[in-house]
N, C-alpha and C positions, 0 to 999 in steps of 0.2 A: 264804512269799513266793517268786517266781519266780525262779531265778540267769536272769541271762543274761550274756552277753559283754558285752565291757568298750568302750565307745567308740574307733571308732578301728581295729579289728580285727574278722576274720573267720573263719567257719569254711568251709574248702576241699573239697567231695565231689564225686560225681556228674558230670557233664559239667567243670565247673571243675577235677576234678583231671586227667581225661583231657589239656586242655589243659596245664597245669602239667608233665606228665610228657612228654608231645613237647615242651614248649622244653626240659627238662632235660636228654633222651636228647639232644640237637642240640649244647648246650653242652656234655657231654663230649665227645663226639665230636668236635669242633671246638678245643677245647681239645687232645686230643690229637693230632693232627694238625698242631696248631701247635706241640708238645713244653711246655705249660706243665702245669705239676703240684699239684695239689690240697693248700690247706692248710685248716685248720680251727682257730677261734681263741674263746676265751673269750666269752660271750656277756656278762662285763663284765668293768671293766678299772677300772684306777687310775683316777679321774678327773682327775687330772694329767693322765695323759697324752691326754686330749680340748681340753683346756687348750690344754696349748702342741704338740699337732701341729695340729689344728684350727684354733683360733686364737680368744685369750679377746674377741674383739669380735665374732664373728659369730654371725648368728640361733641358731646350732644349738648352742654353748655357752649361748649368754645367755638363751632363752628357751624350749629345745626339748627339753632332755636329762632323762633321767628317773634322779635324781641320788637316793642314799641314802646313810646311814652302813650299816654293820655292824656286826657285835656287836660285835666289837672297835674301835669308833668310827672307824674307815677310811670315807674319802669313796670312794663306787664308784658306776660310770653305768653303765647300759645300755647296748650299743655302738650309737651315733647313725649309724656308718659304719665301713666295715674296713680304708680303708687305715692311720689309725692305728695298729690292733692288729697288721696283719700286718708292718708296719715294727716295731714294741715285738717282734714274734716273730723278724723278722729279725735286730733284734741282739742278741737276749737268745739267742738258739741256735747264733751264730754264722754265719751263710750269708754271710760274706762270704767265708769261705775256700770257699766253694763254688766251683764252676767257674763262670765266668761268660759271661754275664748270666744272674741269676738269675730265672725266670720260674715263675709263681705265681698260679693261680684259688681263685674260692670262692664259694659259693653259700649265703647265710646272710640269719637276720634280723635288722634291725634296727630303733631304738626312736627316735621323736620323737613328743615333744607337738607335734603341727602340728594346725593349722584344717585341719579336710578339705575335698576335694576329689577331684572325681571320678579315681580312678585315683589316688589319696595315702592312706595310711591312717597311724596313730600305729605299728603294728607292720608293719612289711614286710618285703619280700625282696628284695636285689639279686644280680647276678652282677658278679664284679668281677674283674680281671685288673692285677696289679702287675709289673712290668719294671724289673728292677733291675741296675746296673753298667754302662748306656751311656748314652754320651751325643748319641752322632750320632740325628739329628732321622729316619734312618731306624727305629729303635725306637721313634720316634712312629705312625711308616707301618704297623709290626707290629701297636700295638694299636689302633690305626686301621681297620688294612682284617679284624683277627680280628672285629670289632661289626658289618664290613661286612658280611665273607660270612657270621657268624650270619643277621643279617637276611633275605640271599638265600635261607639254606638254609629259613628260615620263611615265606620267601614273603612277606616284610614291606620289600624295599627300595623298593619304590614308593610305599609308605605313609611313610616316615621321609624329612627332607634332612640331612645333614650341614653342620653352618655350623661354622668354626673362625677363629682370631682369635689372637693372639698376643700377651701381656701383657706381657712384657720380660723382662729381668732384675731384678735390687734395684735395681742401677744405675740402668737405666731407668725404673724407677718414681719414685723419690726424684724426679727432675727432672718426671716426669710428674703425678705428687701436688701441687708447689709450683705447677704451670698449672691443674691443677683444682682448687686452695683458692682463686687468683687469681679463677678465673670462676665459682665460686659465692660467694664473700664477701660478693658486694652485695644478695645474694637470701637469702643464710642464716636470715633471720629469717621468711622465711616456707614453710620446709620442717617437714617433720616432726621431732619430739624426738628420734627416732632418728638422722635424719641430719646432727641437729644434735650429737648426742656422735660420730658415725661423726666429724663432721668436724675434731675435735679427734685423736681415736685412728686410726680407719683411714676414710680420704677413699672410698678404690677400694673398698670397699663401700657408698657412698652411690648406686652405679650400679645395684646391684641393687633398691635401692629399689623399691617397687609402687604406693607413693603418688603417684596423676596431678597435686599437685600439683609433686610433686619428680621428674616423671617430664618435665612441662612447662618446667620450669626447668634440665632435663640435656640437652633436645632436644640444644643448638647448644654441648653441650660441647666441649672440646676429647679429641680422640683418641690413644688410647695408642699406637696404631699410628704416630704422627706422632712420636713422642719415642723408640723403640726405637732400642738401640746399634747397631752394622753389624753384628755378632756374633748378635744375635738376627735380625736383618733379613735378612741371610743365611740363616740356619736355617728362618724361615718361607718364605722365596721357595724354595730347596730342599724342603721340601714341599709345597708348591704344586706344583711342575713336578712332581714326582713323582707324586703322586693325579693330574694329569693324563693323564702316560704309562700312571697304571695302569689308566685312563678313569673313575677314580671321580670322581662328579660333589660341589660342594661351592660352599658360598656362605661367601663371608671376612662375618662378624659381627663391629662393630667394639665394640660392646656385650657381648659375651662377658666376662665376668672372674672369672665361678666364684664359687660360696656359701661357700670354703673361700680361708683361707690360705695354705695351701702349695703352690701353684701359683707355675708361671715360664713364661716361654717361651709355647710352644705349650698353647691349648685348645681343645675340642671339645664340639659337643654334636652330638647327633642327634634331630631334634626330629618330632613326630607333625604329619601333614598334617592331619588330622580333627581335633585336641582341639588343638594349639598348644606339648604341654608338652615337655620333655626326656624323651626316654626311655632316653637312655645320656650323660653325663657323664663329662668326663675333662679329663687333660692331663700336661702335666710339672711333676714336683717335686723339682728337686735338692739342698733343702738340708732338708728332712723328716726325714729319716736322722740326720742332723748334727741338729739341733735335740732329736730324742728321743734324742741321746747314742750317738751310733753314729759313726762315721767317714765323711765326706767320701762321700758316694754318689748317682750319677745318677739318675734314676727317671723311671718314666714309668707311668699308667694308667689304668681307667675304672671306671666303676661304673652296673651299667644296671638301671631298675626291673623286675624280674618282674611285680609285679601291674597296671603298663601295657601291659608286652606283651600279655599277658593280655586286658587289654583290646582291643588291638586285636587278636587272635585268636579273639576270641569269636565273630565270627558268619560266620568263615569256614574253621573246622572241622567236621569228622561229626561229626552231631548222635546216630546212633544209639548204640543200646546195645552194649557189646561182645558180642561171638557166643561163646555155650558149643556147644563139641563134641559133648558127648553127655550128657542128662540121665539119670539113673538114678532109675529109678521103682517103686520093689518093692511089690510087692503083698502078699507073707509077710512078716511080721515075724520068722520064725525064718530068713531067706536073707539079712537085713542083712552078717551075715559073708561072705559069697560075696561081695557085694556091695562091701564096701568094700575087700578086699580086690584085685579087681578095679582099683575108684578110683584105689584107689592105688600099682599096678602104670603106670594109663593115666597118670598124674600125674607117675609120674617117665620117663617117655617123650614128657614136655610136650605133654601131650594137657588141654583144658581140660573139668574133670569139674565137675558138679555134682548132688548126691545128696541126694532127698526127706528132709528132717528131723520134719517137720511131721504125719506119718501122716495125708496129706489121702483123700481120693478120689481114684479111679481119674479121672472128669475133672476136677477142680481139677491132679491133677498134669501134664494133659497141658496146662491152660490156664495152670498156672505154669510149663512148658517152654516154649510161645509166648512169654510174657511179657520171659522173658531170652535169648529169639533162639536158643535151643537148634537146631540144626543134627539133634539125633537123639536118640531117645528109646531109652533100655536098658530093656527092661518086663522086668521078672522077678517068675517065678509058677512053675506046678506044672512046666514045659517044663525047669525048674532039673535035676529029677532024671535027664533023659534029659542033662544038661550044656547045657541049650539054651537059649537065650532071643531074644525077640523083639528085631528091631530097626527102627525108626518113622523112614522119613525126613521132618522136618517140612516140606518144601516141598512134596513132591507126595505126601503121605501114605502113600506106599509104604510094606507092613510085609513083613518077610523074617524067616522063623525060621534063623538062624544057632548056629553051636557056640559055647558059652562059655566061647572062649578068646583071651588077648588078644591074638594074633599076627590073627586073622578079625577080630576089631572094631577094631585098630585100618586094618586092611588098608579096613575099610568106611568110614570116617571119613576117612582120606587118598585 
């Protein structure tokens, strides 16, 4: 019977990964330049700690995570999401004594049972950047406008808008939960089973609901933004004027509230013009830290899907195939040694080599140098013995017998 891959996931080659490797090269690049430094974290974890950093009411604990024992009967999840872990890694290693704020990327996959959809998979990839130890709302600005000028540097800000929204503190929520149980109470009995336990345990994810009947019933809800402390309300209107001066454009979403728990304050998404979805998520989380047993700590950060960028990069990258330098075509079988040594003389002088394996023909080899865009063909035959060998420019067919030495071919190729 035939394996294949497992719903939900994919296999990355060929043009796809080309793409994949220019957003990666961009995101370090940019990463460093903003001074934040690469961690790398467990591909699973306690599932406690998805529990209670997440939060045991929402989608991604309760019906999304792909949950097992061990052998040693330990409950473990596949990571759903990284800030979790990389908070469990902050205090488990200590970085609070780090110099601060401590700033932190990563680029990894993760695992949800989700209904697919176009640009969602069960196995994917984010890029995520966590900011830790401030608390001023320009630390929001920081990983705000690093998602910004990623985008720019992709050629993707005119495809994405930024919409942000500001959810309060606990404070403000407590007061803003008891107005929105008030104004669904009357209607509760005809939402969905889910929003009807949401509205017992957690209300403020009844908003994220997708059910248009419960989506009709939340039109003329009342708004969070109308209940936030002066303390928060200050914070959001200083970033506001801020992304203004910075001329970053942005639309306030007062529907914003995040698929996750641990959010406060200030959030953001950045959403595709073409498809509708999020394709960077974030915001602040100051009491995260504290909850997975850490100390009292500020935070702020995002988490952006790769395989929609992806998407929307696919058809407006080169399509061609990458160009080989100089193909190596031997005609002796007893000059293979000349040859490769040659290879890989031109190889470590980052010269792109590639060498007949296949002992085809004389033309099969020159129609598999077309094939991979070879730039120049190395022909070697009886000319070997005077040190000499041919060299094939594949554009205008020029052939020139040269010394077979690599200071002359690589002098021909640059």
């Amino acid at each position: 019977m035939k394996i294949t891959k497992q719903k939900g996931t994919r296999d990355i080659y060929g043009q796809d990964i080309k793409i994949w490797q220019y957003i990666e090269q961009n995101i370090r690049e940019i990463c460093k330049t903003h001074c934040f430094n690469e961690i790398r974290t467990p591909v699973f974890e306690a599932t406690e700690l998805f529990a209670r950093g997440v939060g045991d009411e929402t989608d991604i604990v309760n019906k999304e995570m792909y949950t097992f024992l061990d052998k040693g009967g330990r409950s473990i999840t596949l990571r759903p999401e990284l800030t979790a872990g990389v908070v469990r890694a902050y205090i488990e290693n200590g970085m609070s004594s780090m110099v601060s704020p401590v700033k932190l990327w990563y680029e990894a996959n993760m695992y949800r049972y989700e209904k697919m959809q176009k640009g969602r998979y069960r196995e994917f990839t984010q890029f995520g950047i966590e900011y830790f130890g401030s608390k001023s709302y320009l630390a929001d600005i920081e990983v705000i406008t690093l998602a910004y000028e990623l985008f720019k540097k992709l050629n993707l800000i005119d495809k994405v808008t930024l919409t942000i929204n500001s959810i309060g503190c606990i404070e403000c929520r407590k007061k803003y939960i008891e107005k929105l149980k008030e104004y669904i109470k009357p209607n509760l009995d005809k939402m969905c089973d889910t929003c009807k336990i949401r509205y017992e345990k957690n209300p403020l994810r009844m908003l994220d609901c997708k059910e248009d009947r419960c989506q009709n019933i939340l039109e003329n809800a009342p708004m969070i933004t109308d209940y936030i402390c002066d303390e928060c309300k200050s914070d959001f209107e200083a970033l506001k004027s801020m992304l203004d001066k910075l001329g970053i454009k942005y639309e306030v979403d007062k529907r914003i509230v995040r698929g996750l728990d641990y959010y406060n304050k200030t959030v953001f998404e950045y959403i595709s013009n073409e498809y509708g979805f999020a394709v960077c998520a974030g915001g602040r989380y100051d009491k995260l830290v504290e909850n997975i047993g850490g100390e009292s700590t500020s935070a702020v950060g995002f988490g952006m899907g790769l395989d929609r960028i992806c998407l929307l990069l696919e058809n407006s990258m080169d399509n061609n195939v990458d160009n080989v330098d100089i193909y190596f075509a031997v005609l002796d079988k007893d000059k293979y040694s000349n040859a490769l040594k040659m290879v890989l003389s031109l190889r470590e002088n980052n010269i792109k080599v590639e060498i007949d394996t296949l002992d085809r023909s004389f033309n099969a080899k020159l129609k598999y140098a077309n094939k991979i865009n070879a730039k120049y063909v190395c022909i070697i035959g009886d000319e070997l013995k005077q040190n000499k060998c041919t060299i094939k420019n594949m554009e205008n067919s020029k052939q020139d017998l040269v010394d077979f030495k690599l200071e002359k071919i690589i002098s021909i190729i640059k």
